[in-house]
ZADO-1210 file (C-alpha; in nm, 4 decimals, padded with zeros to 6 digits):
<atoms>
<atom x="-04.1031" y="03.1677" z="-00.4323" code="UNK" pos="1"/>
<atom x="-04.3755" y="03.2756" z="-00.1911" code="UNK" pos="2"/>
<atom x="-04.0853" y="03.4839" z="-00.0082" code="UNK" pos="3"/>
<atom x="-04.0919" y="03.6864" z="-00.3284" code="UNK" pos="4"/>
<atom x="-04.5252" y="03.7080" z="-00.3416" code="UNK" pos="5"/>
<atom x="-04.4710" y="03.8009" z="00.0528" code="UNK" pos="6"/>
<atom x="-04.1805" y="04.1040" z="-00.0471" code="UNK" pos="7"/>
<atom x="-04.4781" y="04.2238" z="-00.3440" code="UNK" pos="8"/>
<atom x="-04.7748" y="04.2096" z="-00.1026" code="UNK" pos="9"/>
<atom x="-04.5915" y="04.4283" z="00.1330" code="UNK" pos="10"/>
<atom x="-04.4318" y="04.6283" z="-00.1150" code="UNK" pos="11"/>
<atom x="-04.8209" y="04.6785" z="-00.2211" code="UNK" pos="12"/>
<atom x="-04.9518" y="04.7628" z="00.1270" code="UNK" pos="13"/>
<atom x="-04.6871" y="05.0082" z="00.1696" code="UNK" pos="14"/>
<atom x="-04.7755" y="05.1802" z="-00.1694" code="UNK" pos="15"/>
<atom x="-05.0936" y="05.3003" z="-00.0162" code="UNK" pos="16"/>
<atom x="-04.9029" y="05.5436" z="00.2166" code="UNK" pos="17"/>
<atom x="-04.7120" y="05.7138" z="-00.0532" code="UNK" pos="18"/>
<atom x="-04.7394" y="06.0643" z="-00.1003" code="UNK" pos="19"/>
<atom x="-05.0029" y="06.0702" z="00.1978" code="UNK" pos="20"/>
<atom x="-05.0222" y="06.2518" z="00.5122" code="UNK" pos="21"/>
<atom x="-04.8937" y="06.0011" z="00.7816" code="UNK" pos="22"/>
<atom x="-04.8387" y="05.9690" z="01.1494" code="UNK" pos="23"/>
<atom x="-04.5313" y="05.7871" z="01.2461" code="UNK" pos="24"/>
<atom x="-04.4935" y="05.6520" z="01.6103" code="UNK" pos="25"/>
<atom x="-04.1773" y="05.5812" z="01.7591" code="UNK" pos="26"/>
<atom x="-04.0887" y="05.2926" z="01.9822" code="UNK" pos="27"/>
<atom x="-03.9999" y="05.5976" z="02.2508" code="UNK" pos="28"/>
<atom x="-04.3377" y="05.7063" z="02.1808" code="UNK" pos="29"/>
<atom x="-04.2480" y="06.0408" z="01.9969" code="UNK" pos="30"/>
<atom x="-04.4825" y="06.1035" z="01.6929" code="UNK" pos="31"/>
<atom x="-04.3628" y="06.2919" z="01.3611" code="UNK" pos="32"/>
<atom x="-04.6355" y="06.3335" z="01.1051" code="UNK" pos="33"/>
<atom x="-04.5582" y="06.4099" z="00.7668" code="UNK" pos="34"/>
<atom x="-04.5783" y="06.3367" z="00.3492" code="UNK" pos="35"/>
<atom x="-04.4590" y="06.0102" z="00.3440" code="UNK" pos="36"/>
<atom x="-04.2097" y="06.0295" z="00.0258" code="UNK" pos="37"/>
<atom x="-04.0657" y="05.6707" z="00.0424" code="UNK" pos="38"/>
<atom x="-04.0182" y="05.3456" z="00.2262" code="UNK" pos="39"/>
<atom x="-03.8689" y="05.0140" z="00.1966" code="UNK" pos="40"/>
<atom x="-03.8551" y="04.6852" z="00.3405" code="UNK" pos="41"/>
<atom x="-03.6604" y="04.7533" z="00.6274" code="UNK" pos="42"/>
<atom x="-03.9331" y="05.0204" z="00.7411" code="UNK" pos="43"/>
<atom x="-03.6726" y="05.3083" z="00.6695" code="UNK" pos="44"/>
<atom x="-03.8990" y="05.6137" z="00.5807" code="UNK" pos="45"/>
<atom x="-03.8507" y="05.9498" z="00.4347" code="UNK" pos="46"/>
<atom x="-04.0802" y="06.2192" z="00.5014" code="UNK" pos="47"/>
<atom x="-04.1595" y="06.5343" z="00.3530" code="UNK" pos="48"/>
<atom x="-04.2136" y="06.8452" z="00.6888" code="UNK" pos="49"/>
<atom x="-04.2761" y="07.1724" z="00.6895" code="UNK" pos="50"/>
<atom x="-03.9235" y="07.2106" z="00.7453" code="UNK" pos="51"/>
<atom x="-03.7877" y="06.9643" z="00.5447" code="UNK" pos="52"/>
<atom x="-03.7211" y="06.6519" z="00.4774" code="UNK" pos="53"/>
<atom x="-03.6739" y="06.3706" z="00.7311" code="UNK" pos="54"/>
<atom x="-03.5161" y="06.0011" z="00.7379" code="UNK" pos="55"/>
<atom x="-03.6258" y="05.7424" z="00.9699" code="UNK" pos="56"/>
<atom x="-03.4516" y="05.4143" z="01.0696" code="UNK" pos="57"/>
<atom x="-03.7080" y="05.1433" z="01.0465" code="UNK" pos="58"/>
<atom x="-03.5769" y="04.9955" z="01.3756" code="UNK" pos="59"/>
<atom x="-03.7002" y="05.2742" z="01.5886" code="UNK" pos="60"/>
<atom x="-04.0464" y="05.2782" z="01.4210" code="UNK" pos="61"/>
<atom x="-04.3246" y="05.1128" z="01.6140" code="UNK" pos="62"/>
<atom x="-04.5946" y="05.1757" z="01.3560" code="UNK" pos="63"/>
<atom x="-04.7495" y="05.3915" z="01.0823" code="UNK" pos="64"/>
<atom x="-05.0835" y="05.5362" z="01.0197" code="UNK" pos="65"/>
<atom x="-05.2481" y="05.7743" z="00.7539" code="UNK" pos="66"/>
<atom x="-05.3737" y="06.1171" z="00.9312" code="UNK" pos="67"/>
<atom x="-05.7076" y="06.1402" z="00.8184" code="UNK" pos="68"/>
</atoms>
């Protein structure tokens, strides 16, 4: 059971990016900022551009922050 209260508490944390203006930095070091639309437990992301939308691969994310 605390497997399951550790998948809610991140599931919880990661809430607090949704729909938010984020900065994404890639383990090459690239940045893509964007609406962050959805994400899951793998760290796969999809954002919202200007020009679209855009799916990440958790596995070639390094971290994310909110653009304030």
């Amino acid at each position: 059971m605390p497997e399951n209260n550790d998948n809610n508490q991140l599931k919880k944390q990661f809430k607090q990016f949704k729909d938010k203006q984020i900065i994404v930095r890639m383990k090459n070091q690239d940045e893509i900022e964007g609406k962050l639309i959805s994400i899951d437990n793998y760290f796969n992301v999809v954002l919202e551009l200007d020009d679209g939308i855009q799916f990440i691969k958790g596995r070639l994310i390094s971290f994310l922050s909110l653009n304030e």
